[in-house]
DRENBAMAR-197330 format. One record per residue (C-alpha): x, y, z. Coordinates in steps of 0.05 Angstrom, whole numbers, plus 5000, padded with zeros to 4 digits. Each point is the difference from the previous one (the first is absolute). Layout:
<pts>
XYZ
...
</pts>
This chain:
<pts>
608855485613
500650024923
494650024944
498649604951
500150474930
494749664965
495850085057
498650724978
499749824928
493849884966
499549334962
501650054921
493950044961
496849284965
502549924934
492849914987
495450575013
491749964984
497350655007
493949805040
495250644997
496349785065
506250085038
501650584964
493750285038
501950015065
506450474974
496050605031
497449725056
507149745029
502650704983
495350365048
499849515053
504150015068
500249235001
499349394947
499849295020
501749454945
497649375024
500549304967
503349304993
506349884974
501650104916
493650444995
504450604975
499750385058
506150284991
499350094932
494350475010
502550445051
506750134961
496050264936
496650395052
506550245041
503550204931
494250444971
499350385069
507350105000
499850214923
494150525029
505950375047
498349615062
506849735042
499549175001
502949635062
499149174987
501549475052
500349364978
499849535068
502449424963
507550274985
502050085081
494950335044
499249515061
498350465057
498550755022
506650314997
501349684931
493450274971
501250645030
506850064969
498149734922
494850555008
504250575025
504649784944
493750024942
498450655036
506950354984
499749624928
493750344987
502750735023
497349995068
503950415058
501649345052
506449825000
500250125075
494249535012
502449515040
497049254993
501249825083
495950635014
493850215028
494049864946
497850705019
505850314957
497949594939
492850145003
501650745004
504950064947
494749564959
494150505014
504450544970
502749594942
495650364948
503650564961
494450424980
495549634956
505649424986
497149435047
504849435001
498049354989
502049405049
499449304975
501149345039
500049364958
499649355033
497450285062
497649335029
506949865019
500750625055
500349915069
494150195042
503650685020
502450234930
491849924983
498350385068
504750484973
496450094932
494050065029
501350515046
504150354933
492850054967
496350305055
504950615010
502750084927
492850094983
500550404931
507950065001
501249384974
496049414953
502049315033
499949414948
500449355040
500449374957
498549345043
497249284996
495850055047
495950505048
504750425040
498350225073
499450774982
493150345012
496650264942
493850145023
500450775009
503950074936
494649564959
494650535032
503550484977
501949884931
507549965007
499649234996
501449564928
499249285006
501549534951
499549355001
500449344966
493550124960
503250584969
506249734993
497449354959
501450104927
493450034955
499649524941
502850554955
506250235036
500949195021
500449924918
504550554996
504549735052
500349284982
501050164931
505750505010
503549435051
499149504939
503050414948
495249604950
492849954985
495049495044
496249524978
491950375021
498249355047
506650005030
500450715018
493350015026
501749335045
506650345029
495850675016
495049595040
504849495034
504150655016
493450435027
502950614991
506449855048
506050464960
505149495026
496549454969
499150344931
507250085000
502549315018
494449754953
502450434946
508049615009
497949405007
495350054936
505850324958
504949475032
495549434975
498250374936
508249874986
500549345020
494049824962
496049835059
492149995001
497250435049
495849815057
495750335041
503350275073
493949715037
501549204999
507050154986
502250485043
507750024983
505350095048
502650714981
492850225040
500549515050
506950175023
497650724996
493649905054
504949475034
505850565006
495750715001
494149755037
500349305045
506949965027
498850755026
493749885046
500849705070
497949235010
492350205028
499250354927
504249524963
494649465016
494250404996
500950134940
501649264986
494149795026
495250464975
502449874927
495549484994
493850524996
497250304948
497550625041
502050195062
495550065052
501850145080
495149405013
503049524940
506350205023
498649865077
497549324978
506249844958
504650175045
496749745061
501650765034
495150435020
504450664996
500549894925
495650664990
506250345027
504149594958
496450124937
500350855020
508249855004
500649704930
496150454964
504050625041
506149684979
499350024925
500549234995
496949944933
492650035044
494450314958
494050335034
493849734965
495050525027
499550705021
499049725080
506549634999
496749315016
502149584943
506449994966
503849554962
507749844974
502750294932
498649314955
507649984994
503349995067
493449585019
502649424950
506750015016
498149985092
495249434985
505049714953
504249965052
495549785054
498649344946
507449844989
501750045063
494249895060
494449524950
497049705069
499450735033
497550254929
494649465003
498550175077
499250744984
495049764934
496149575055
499650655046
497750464941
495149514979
496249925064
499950675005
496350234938
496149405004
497850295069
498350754967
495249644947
506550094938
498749284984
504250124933
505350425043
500749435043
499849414946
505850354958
504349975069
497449295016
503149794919
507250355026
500049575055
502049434960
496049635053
495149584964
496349775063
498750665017
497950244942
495049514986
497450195076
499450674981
496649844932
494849595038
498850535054
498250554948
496949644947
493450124999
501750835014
504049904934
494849674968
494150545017
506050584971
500649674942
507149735010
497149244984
506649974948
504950285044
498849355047
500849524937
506450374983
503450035074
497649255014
503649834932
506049765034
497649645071
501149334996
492649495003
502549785067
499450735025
494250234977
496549415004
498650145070
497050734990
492949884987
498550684986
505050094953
497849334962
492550384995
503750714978
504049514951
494149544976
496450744980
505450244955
500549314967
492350094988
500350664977
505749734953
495549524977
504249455017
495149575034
503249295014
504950505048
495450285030
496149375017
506349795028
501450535044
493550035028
500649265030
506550135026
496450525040
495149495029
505349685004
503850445055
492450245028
498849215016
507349925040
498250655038
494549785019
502649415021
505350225037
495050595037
504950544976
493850254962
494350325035
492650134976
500650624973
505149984965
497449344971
494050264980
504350614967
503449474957
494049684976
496650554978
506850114958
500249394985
492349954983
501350704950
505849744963
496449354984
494050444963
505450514968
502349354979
494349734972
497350734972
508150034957
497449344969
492750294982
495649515043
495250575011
494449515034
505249845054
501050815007
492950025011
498449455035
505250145058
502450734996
493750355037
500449535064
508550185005
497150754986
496049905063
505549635041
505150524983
495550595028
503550605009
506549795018
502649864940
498650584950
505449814943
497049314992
493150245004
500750394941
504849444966
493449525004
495150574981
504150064940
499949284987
492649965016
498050554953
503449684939
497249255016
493250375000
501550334936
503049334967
493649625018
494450684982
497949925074
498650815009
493849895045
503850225065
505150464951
497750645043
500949685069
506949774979
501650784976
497450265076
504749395031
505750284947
499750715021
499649805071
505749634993
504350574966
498450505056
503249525050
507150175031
506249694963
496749864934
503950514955
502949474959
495949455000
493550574971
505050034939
499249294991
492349995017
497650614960
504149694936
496949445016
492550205005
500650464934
499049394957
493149865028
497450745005
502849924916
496349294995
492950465023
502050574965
501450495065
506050274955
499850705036
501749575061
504249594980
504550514971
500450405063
502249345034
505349984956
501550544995
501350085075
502949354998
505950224957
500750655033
501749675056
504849504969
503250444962
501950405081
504449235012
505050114959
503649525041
494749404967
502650204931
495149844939
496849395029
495650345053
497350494942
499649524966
493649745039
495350654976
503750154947
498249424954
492749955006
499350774992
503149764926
494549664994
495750435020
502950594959
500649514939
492549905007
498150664995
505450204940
504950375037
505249474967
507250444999
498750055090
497949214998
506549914956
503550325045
498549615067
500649354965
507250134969
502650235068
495749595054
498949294967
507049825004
500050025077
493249765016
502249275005
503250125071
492750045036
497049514959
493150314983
496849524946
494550674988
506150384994
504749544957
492749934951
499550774994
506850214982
501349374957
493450104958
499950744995
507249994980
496849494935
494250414993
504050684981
504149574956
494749744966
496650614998
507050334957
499949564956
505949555031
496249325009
506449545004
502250445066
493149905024
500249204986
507450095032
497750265068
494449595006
504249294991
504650325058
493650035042
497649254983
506749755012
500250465081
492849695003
501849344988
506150045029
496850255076
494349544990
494650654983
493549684953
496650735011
506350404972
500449464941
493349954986
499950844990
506349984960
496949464954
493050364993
504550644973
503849534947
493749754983
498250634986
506750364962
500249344955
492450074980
499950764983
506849874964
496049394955
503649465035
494749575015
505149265006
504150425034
494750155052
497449265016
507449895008
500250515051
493849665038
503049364993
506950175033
496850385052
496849365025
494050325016
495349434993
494350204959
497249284972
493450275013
496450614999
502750535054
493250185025
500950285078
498549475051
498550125068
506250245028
502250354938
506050545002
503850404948
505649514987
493449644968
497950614971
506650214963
499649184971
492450264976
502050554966
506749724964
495149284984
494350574972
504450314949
503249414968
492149714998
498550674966
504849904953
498149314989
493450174984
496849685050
495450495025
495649755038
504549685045
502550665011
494450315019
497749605056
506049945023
501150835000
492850165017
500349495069
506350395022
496850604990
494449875040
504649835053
504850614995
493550415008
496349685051
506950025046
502950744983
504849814959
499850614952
506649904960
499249384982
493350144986
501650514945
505149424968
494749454991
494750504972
505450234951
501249284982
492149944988
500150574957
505449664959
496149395001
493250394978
503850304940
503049264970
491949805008
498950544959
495650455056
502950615009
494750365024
501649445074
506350154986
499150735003
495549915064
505649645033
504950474986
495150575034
499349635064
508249904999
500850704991
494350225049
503949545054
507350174986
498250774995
501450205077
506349575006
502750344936
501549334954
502350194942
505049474977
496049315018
495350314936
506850294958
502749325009
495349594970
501850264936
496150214930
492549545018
498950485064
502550664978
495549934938
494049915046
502050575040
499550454945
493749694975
496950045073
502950685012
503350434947
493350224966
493950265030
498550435054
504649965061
496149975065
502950425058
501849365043
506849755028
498949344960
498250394937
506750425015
504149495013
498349614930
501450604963
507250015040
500749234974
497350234925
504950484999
505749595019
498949504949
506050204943
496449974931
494249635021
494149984956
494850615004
492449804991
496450234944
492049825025
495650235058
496949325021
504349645034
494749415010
498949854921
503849414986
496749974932
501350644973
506550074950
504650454976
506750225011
498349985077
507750295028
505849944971
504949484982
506849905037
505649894965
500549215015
492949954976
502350324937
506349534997
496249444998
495250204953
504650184955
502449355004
492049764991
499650294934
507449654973
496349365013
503149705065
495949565046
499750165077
505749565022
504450234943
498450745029
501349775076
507449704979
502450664957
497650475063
501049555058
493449905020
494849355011
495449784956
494350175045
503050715018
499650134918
492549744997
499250445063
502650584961
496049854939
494450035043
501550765021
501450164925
493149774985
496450395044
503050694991
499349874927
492649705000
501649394966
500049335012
504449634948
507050064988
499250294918
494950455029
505550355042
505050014955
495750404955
496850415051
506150185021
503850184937
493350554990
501450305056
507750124984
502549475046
502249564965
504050134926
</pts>
């Protein structure tokens, strides 16, 4: 029997080495142990390792024996004769060992191997490959060496040698793949070194995660990267285009090794994600596959333990590619039977989106639309709505056509797309398919009832997507009632529905019974997602009252919340997120409302929230506005008109138009502003007094129709029209709007020349925007209120009330606004230099006293005729005068004027 020589002789060293300090660790360990065990797949440098290792213990004086299995050992004998031969290599006293004898012999000369404190060191590479008796052997070697000997044995997969006693012990170092796996420093190191060349940053960082560590796969990703690099290749990532110097390698090192029962095991489990002993039982159609499963991961087949417990697992990303790759090319109709098996089954454990993503793989389109109908609605109340849109993209009409519940699930997303005529559509091609069942008696009372309480909910999310609030109202407490308890997510869909119609229409009488219902509602089982939805939902009317505090804890739970499904992206935070801009702009926090509207607006479209879409479109116009950037403002706000004309929403475009009304008549563009009105088709031929069923698309028409009449100088027109809405807005609750119109009455007071009214009217608006914290619905009204403010508040004693507080907040927010000079606020008739005068006020007199007229003033500074005669007016009461000479001399006395 001859010997192999390079079975004694340790490998040569790679020609690249990363020192890898975490390996270096275990240096100290290995030297004081009796036994090491080196277990992982193939290529995960094993062997690399261990010879680092077995050189610096033999640099430390310590006689090296190494075995390499591979070269020639096939049986007992043959083991026992490369190891007598290592033995007498390394110095050690057996050359009359003889490799047919009695195992006793070894083991005894092997207890008494050590040569006072020189322990040799044994290692076995490749030690998967020894027969049963040559392991028997070693494990018998490393209970009666004990300390004479350190025992390195490098294998692919776990070995049938008991450790247990030498683990308790201490004697024991295992390392594994885990330790083995290259970090994302030493993986730079290593592909770097194997190019020769700098990486592009993206690329390297796309082979380190395609590679996962694997040493093998750094390597051959290194070549192949330099190889291109020559040819003038581009490189592409290894997952998608797994090349065939790494499938040969799993094809040669790993498949072609295992016996057939493995072989297709692994074949057939390739399909999954994670590995589970029941996934992998329902794949396979085997009930031993919890046996299986413990095989593969023993033998180092590129099997990953997931947890601690050793219940999941799954395959390297790599060698998974290239098995199912495989299993594609070569076996599509048992591919799609082993997709059909792993659907059912997750669909079974409740992982609808487990089961839908194996359903796609299928390639069966039948089935796939089966499963999509079966798991709909669960979808639906997880907030997965868009992932059925997107896997029903490519089933043919003559598929789906004949899942009803998928046509509801579908009709849904089209709503909350805004895209209504589809959604129509889809909703009577589910009566459609409900009326044949019937028919046919393959539909039984429940579950008809089931689908027309669906059906019944998508027809008013319908209808509440295109405004009609009456029909919210009118129908959405009775499907409330018929839903009961049984249907939690819709529940709170409709609450949410029925809380904004009642908002829309100022119909707060039952507000508080709505709130119990609400919280009710969010205490119910299964309602995680759909209490985002609500509580963003419900915020707008606690703002609309002026329950701020409330409303901000909604949202702010709301988002919290959100922000935890990651897996939604932006559009679920969205939801909160954009009428807490609102509510932040309101109160001045402007860089935080800024902030959510920049990053959330752009994905709000997706759920199709008009309240939503109207916050984050006029808050984003607002703060440009308010910076002085009027032509972004204008920009943003055609964008809206166009989505609101576009999706059919008169509520969003009469809000959009009310703000241009707004920006064009505090920027002097009065044309500019009736041209707005007039392309916003609002219909305003006659006064826009409320009538009986009045809601706040009319009011937003009432405030924009106010202005221009202000500016028109038709005043009493715009009185009666403000002063009816305000007895509405205050006879229903509705506090916000409230503090608008009596702002706009102010205004109106001050152009009559009263502005002792106005003054009053700006004291009740502060006394009822106080506890909500409005500061910005006064700041944006521009110059006419923040000089009342100061008159009403900046002078005088300060009374220790919130209201009193909170106008000295607003006082000091207004940026060189006028200070007041006199004590009695109510004397219209006394003059003076009453506060004083801004800087346009100063412009145009200046311009007074070179001789221009009013309308020669308004065309040099932008502004209307009637917004100079307005500012005139100011000039002449701060200055006590009444005629224009008079206030060009008054003023040039007191130094205002050269």
């Amino acid at each position: 029997m001859g010997l192999v020589p390079t079975t004694i002789v340790p490998p040569r060293s790679s020609h690249i080495i990363v020192v890898r300090p975490a390996l270096d660790a275990f240096f100290e360990a290995i030297d004081r142990s009796r036994l090491t065990m080196i277990s992982a797949p193939a290529g995960s440098g094993k062997t690399t390792a261990a010879l680092s290792w077995f050189h610096r213990l033999k640099a430390a004086g310590r006689p090296g024996m190494w075995l390499a299995v591979r070269a020639g050992i096939r049986d007992l004998p043959s083991f026992l004769l490369a190891f007598r031969s290592a033995g007498v290599d390394a110095g050690m006293p057996w050359h009359d060992l003889d490799p047919q004898g009695p195992d006793d012999a070894w083991l005894a000369a092997l207890a008494k191997a050590k040569a006072g404190d020189a322990r040799p060191v044994l290692v076995v590479d490749d030690a998967q490959l020894l027969p049963p008796v040559a392991i028997e052997f070693l494990a018998q070697a490393v209970a009666s060496a004990r300390d004479a000997v350190t025992i390195i044995i490098i294998s692919r997969r776990a070995l049938a040698i008991p450790v247990a006693r030498t683990r308790a012990l201490g004697f024991l170092v295992e390392i594994g793949d885990a330790d083995l796996r290259f970090d994302r420093q030493a993986a730079i190191e290593l592909v770097s070194r194997a190019v020769g060349a700098p990486l592009d940053a993206e690329e390297m960082q796309q082979i380190i995660e395609d590679a996962h560590g694997w040493a093998s796969g750094l390597v051959i990703a290194g070549e192949l990267y330099r190889r291109d690099a020559m040819r003038g290749s581009a490189w592409k990532p290894l997952l998608g285009n797994l090349r065939s110097e790494f499938t040969g390698y799993f094809h040669e090192e790993v498949l072609s090794l295992q016996p057939p029962a493995i072989r297709d095991f692994l074949v057939n489990t390739s399909i999954l994600a994670e590995l589970t002993a029941p996934a992998c039982a329902a794949v396979t159609d085997d009930d031993d596959a919890r046996a299986m499963l413990d095989d593969v991961y023993r033998a180092g087949l590129f099997l990953n333990a997931i947890d601690e417990e050793r219940s999941r697992y799954a395959y390297h990303p790599l060698f998974k590619e290239m098995v199912l790759g495989r299993l594609a090319e070569r076996a599509p109709a048992r591919a799609a039977e082993l997709h059909r098996r792993a659907s059912r089954y997750f669909a079974g454990q409740g992982d609808n989106l487990m089961a839908l993503h194996h359903a796609q793989a299928s390639d069966d389109k039948d089935f796939l639309a089966d499963q999509l109908d079966a798991v709909a609605n669960d979808l639906i109340y997880t907030g997965y709505l868009y992932r059925i849109e997107e896997l029903s993209a490519d089933i043919p009409w003559s598929v789906m056509r004949s899942r009803p519940t998928l046509l509801l699930a579908l009709a849904w997303r089209r709503i909350r797309r805004l895209s209504f005529a589809s959604a129509s559509r889809l909703l009577d091609a589910a009566v459609v398919v409900r009326d044949e069942r019937l028919a046919e008696g393959s539909l039984d009372a429940h579950a008809a009832e089931t689908f027309d309480l669906l059906l019944r909910h998508r027809r008013l999310m319908l209808e509440a997507a295109r405004d009609n609030m009456a029909a919210i109202e009118q129908d959405a407490e009775q499907l409330l009632y018929d839903l009961g308890d049984e249907h939690p997510y819709l529940s709170c869909t409709l609450l949410a529905q029925l809380m904004a119609a009642r908002r829309e229409l100022y119909h707060f009488q039952d507000i508080l019974k709505l709130e119990a219902e609400t919280r009710r509602a969010m205490d119910r089982a299964n309602t995680n997602f759909a209490a985002i939805a609500l509580k963003s939902s419900i915020a707008p009317t606690l703002m609309a009252r002026g329950n701020t505090v409330v409303a901000r804890r909604f949202l702010d739970e709301a988002f919290a919340a959100a922000q935890q499904r990651d897996d939604l992206g932006f559009g679920l935070a969205a939801l909160p997120a954009l009428p807490m801009a609102e509510l932040l702009y309101e109160a001045g926090e402007l860089d935080q409302a800024s902030e959510l509207v920049e990053r959330y607006l752009p994905a709000v479209r997706q759920w199709g929230f008009v309240d939503q879409l109207a916050s984050g479109f006029l808050v984003r116009a607002k703060l440009a506005f308010a910076r002085g950037d009027t032509n972004a403002a204008l920009v943003g706000l055609d964008e809206a008109h166009l989505i609101a004309i576009e999706c059919g929403l008169d509520r969003l475009r009469a809000f959009v138009v009310a703000e241009q009304v707004r920006i064009f008549i505090k920027s002097g563009q009065l044309s500019e502003a009736e041209a707005a009105m007039v392309a916003g088709d609002v219909g305003t031929d006659c006064e826009p007094v409320p009538t009986l069923n009045p809601t706040r698309q009319n009011e937003s028409i009432a405030i924009a129709w106010i202005r221009i009449e202000m500016q028109r100088h038709r005043l009493v027109r715009a009185r009666k029209v403000a002063s009816r809405w305000l007895d509405l807005l205050k006879r229903t609750g509705a506090i916000r709007s409230a503090v608008t119109f009596e702002l706009l009455l102010a205004e109106i007071s001050v152009l009559q020349g009263n502005r002792s009214k106005a003054r009053r009217a700006v004291r009740s608006a502060v006394e009822m925007a106080e506890s909500a914290g409005w500061v910005r619905l006064f700041l944006d009204e521009g110059e006419v209120i923040s000089s009342l403010l100061s008159e009403a508040y900046a002078h005088g004693p300060l009374l220790d009330t919130p209201a009193d507080k909170f106008a000295a907040r607003l006082v000091s927010l207004v940026t060189g606004g006028p200070t007041v000079g006199a004590d009695d606020e109510e004397d219209d008739e006394s003059f003076g230099l009453s506060s004083r005068l801004a800087s346009r006020e100063i412009d145009i007199l200046t311009m007074v006293g070179g001789g221009l007229r009013n309308r020669e003033i308004g065309e040099r500074l932008g502004l209307t005729e009637g917004t100079v005669k307005w500012y005139m007016q100011q000039i002449y009461d701060k200055l006590g005068v009444r005629r224009r000479p008079q206030a060009v001399l008054r003023a040039r006395q007191f130094g205002l004027l050269a």
